[in-house]
N, CA, C and O atoms as a GROMACS GRO file, in nm:
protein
  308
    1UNK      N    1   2.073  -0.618  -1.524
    1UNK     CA    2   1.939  -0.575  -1.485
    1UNK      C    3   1.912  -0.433  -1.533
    1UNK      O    4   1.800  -0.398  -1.568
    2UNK      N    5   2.035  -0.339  -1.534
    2UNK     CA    6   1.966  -0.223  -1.571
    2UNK      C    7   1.982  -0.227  -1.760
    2UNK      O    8   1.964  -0.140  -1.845
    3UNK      N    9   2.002  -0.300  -1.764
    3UNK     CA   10   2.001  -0.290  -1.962
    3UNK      C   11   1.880  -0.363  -1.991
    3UNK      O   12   1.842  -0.365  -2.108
    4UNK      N   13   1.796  -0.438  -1.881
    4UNK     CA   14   1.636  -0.511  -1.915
    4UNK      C   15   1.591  -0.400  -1.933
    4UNK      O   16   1.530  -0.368  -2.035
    5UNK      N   17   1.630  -0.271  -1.768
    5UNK     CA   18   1.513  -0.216  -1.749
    5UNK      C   19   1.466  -0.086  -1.893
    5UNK      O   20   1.361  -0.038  -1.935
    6UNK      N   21   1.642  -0.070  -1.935
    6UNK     CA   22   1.582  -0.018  -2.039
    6UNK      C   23   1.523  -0.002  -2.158
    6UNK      O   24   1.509   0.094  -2.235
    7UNK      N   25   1.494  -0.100  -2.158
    7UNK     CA   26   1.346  -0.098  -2.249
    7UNK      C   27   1.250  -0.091  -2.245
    7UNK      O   28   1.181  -0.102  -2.144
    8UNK      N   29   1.217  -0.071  -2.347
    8UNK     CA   30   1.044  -0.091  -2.393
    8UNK      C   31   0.953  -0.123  -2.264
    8UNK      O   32   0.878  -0.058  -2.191
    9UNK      N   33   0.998  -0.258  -2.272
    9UNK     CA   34   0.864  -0.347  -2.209
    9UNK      C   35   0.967  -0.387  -2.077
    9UNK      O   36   0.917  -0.488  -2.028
   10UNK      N   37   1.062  -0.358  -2.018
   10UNK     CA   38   1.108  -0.327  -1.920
   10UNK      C   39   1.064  -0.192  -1.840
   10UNK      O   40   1.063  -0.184  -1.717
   11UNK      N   41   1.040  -0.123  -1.900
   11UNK     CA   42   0.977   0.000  -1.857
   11UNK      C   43   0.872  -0.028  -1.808
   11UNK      O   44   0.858  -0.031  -1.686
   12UNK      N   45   0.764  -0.059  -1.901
   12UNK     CA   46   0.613  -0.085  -1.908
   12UNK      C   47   0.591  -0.232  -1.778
   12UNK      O   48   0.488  -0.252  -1.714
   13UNK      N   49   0.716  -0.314  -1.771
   13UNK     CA   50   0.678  -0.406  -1.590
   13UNK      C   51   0.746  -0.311  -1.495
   13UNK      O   52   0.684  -0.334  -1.391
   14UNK      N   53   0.814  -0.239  -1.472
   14UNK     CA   54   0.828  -0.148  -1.366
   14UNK      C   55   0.707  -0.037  -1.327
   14UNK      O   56   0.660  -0.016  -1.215
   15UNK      N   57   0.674   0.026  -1.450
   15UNK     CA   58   0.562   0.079  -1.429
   15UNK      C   59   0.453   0.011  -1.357
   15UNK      O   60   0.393   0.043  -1.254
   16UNK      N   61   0.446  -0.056  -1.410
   16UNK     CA   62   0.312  -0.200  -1.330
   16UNK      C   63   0.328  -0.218  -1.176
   16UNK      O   64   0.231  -0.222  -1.101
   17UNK      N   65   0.486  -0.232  -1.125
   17UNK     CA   66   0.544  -0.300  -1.023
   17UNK      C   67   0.482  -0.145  -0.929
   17UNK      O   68   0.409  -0.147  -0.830
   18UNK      N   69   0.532  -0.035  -0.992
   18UNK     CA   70   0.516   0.091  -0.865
   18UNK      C   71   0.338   0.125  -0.894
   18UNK      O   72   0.282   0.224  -0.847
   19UNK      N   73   0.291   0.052  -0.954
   19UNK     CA   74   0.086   0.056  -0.902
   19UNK      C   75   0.067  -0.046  -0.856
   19UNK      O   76  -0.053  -0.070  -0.845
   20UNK      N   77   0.157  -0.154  -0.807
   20UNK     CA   78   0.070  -0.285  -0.744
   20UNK      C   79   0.179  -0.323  -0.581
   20UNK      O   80   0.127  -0.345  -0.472
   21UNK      N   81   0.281  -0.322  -0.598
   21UNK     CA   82   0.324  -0.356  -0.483
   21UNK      C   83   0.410  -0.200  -0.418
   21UNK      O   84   0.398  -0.182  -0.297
   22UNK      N   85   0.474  -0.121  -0.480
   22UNK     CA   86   0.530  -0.050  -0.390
   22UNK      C   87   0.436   0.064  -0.344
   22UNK      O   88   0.508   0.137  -0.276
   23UNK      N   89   0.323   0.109  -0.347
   23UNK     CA   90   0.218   0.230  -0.307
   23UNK      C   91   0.222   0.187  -0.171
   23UNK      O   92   0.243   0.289  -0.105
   24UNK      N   93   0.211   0.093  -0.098
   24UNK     CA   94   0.143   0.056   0.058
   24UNK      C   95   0.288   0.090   0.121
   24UNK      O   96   0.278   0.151   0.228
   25UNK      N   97   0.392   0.070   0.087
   25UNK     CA   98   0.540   0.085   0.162
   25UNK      C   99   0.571   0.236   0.187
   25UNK      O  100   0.627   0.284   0.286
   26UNK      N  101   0.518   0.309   0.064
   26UNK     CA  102   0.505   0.449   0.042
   26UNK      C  103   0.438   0.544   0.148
   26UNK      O  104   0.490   0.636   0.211
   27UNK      N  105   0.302   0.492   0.150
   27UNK     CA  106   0.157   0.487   0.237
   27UNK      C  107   0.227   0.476   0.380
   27UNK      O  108   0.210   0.569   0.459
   28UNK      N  109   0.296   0.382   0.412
   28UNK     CA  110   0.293   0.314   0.574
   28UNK      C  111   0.413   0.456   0.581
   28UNK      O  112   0.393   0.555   0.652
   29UNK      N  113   0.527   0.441   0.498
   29UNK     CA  114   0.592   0.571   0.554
   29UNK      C  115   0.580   0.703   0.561
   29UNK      O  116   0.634   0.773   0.647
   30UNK      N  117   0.496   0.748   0.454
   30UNK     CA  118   0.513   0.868   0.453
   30UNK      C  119   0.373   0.910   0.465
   30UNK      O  120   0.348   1.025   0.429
   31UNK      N  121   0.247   0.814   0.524
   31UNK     CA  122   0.128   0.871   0.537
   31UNK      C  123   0.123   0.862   0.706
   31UNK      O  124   0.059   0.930   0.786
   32UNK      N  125   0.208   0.763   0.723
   32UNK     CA  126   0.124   0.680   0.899
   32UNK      C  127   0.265   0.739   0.960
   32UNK      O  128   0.274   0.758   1.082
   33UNK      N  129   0.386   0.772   0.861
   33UNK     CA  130   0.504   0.835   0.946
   33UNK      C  131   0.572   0.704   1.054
   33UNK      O  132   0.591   0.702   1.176
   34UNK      N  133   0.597   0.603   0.948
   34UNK     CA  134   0.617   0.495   1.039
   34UNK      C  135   0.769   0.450   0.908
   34UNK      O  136   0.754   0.381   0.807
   35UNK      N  137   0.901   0.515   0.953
   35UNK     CA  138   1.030   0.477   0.971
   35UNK      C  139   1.124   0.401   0.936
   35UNK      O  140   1.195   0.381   0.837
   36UNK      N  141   1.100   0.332   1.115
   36UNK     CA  142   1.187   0.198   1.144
   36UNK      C  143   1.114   0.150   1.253
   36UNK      O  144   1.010   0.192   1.305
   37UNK      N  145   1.190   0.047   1.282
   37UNK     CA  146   1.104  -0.059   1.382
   37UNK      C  147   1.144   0.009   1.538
   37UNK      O  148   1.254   0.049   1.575
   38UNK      N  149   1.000   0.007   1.625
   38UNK     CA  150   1.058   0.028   1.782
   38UNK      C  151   1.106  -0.109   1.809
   38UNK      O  152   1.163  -0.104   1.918
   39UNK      N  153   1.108  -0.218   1.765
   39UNK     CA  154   1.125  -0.346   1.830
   39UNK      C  155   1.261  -0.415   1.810
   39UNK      O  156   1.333  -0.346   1.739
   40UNK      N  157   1.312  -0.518   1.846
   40UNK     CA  158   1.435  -0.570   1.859
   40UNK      C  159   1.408  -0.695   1.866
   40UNK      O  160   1.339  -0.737   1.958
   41UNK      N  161   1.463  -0.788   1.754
   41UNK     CA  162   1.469  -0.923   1.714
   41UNK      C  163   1.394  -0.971   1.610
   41UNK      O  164   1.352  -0.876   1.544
   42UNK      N  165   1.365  -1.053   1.574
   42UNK     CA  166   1.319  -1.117   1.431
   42UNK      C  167   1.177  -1.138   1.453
   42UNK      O  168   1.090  -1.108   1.371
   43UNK      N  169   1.161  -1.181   1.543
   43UNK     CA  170   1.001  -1.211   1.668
   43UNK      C  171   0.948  -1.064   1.677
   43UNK      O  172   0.827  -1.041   1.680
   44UNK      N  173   1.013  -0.996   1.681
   44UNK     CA  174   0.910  -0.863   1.733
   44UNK      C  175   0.895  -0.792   1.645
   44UNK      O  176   0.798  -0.719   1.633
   45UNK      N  177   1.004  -0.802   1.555
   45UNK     CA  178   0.938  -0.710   1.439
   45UNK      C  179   0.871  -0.759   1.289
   45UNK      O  180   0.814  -0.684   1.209
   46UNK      N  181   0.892  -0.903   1.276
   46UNK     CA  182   0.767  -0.950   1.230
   46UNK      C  183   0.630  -0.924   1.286
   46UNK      O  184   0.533  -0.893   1.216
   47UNK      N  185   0.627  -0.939   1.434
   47UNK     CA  186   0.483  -0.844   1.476
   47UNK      C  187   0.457  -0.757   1.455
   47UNK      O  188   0.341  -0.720   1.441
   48UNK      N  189   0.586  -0.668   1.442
   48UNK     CA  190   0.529  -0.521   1.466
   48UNK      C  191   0.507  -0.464   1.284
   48UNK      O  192   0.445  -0.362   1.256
   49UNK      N  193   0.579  -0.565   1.169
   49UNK     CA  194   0.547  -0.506   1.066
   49UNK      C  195   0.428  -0.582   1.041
   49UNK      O  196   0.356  -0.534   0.953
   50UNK      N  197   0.385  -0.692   1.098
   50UNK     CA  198   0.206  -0.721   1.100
   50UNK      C  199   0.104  -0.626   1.180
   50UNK      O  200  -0.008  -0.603   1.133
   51UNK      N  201   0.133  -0.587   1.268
   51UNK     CA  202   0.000  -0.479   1.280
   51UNK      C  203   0.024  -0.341   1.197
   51UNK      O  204  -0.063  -0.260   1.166
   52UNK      N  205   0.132  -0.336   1.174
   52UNK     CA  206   0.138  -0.197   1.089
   52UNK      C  207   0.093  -0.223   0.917
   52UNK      O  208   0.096  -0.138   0.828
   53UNK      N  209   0.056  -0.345   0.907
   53UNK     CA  210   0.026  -0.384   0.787
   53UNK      C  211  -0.155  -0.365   0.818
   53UNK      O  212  -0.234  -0.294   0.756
   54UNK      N  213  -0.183  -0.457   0.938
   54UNK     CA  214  -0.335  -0.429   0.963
   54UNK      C  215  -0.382  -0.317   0.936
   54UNK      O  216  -0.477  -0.287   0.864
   55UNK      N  217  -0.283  -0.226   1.023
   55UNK     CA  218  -0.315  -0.023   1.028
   55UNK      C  219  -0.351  -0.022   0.904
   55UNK      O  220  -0.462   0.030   0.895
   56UNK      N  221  -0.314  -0.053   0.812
   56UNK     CA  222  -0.271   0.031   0.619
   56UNK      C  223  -0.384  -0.017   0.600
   56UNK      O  224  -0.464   0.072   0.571
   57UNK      N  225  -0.456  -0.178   0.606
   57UNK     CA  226  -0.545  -0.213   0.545
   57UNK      C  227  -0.650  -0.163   0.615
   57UNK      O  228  -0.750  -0.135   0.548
   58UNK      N  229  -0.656  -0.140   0.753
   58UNK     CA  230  -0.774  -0.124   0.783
   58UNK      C  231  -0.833   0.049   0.771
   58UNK      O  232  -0.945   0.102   0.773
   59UNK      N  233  -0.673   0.106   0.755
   59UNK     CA  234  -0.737   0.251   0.691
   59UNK      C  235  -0.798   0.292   0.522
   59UNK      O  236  -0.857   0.387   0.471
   60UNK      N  237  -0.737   0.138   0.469
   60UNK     CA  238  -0.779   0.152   0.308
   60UNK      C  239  -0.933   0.060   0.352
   60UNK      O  240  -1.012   0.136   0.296
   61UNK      N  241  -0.999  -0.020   0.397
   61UNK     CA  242  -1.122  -0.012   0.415
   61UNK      C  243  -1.190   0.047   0.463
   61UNK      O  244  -1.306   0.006   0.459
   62UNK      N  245  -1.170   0.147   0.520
   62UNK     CA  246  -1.242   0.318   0.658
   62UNK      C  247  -1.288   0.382   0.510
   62UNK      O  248  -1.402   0.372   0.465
   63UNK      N  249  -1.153   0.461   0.430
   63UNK     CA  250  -1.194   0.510   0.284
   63UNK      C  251  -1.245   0.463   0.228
   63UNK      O  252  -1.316   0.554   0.187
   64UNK      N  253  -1.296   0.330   0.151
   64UNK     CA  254  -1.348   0.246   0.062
   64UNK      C  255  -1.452   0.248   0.078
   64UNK      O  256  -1.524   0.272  -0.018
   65UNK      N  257  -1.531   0.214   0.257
   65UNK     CA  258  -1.666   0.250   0.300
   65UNK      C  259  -1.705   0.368   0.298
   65UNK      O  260  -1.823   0.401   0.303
   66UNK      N  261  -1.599   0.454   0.289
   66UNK     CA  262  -1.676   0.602   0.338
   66UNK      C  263  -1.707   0.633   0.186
   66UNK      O  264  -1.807   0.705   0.178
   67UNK      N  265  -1.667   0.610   0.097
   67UNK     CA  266  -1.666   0.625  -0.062
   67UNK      C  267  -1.805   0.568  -0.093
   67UNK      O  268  -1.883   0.618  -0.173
   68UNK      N  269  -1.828   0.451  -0.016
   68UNK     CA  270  -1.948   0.369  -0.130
   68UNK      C  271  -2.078   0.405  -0.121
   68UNK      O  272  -2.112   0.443  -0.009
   69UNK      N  273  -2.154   0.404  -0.198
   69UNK     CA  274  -2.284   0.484  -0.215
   69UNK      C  275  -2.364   0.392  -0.117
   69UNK      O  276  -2.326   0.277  -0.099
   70UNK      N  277  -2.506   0.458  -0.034
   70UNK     CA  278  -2.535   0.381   0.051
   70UNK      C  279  -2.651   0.291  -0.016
   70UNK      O  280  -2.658   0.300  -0.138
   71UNK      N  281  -2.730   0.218   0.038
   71UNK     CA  282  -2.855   0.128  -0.045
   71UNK      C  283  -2.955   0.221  -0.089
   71UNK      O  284  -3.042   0.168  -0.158
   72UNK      N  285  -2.973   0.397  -0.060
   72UNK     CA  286  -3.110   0.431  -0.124
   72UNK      C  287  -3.027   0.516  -0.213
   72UNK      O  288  -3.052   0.636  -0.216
   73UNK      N  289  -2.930   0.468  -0.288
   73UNK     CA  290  -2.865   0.585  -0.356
   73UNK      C  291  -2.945   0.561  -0.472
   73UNK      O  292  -3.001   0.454  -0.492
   74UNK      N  293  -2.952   0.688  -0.572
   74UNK     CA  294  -2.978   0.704  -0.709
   74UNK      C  295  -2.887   0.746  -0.778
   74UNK      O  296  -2.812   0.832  -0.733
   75UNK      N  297  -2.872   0.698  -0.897
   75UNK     CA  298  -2.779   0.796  -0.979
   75UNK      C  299  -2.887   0.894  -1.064
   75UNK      O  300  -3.006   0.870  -1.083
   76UNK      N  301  -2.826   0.990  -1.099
   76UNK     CA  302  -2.863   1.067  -1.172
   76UNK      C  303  -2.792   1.080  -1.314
   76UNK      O  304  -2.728   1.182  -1.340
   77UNK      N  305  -2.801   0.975  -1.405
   77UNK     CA  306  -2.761   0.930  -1.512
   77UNK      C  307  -2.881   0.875  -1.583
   77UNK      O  308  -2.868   0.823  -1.694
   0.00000   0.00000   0.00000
């Protein structure tokens, strides 16, 4: 695996991999300061990494709205 990664176009799918799936793992730890699990067993912390998944998304739609231009916008272009 590490003689794929060095290449070329081994490079160029890792690159890809850290803009599409690892940013939110990044985000949940080191933005929301969220660790390890408070919970104990397989049951609880599948819950608990589902609402902490909700948290991420529902703070990346708070920004997304607060970003979007409202209906009387103009551009000035």
């Amino acid at each position: 695996m590490a003689l794929k990664m060095e290449t070329e176009k081994g490079k160029i799918e890792f690159a890809k991999r850290k803009m599409t799936v690892e940013w939110p793992f990044g985000n949940i730890k080191e933005n929301l300061k969220y660790t390890e699990y408070l919970t104990r067993g397989i049951k609880q912390t599948h819950v608990e990494n589902n609402l902490i998944s909700i948290s991420h998304n529902i703070k990346r739609i708070h920004k997304l709205k607060q970003n979007k231009p409202g209906p009387n916008y103009q551009s000035n272009t």
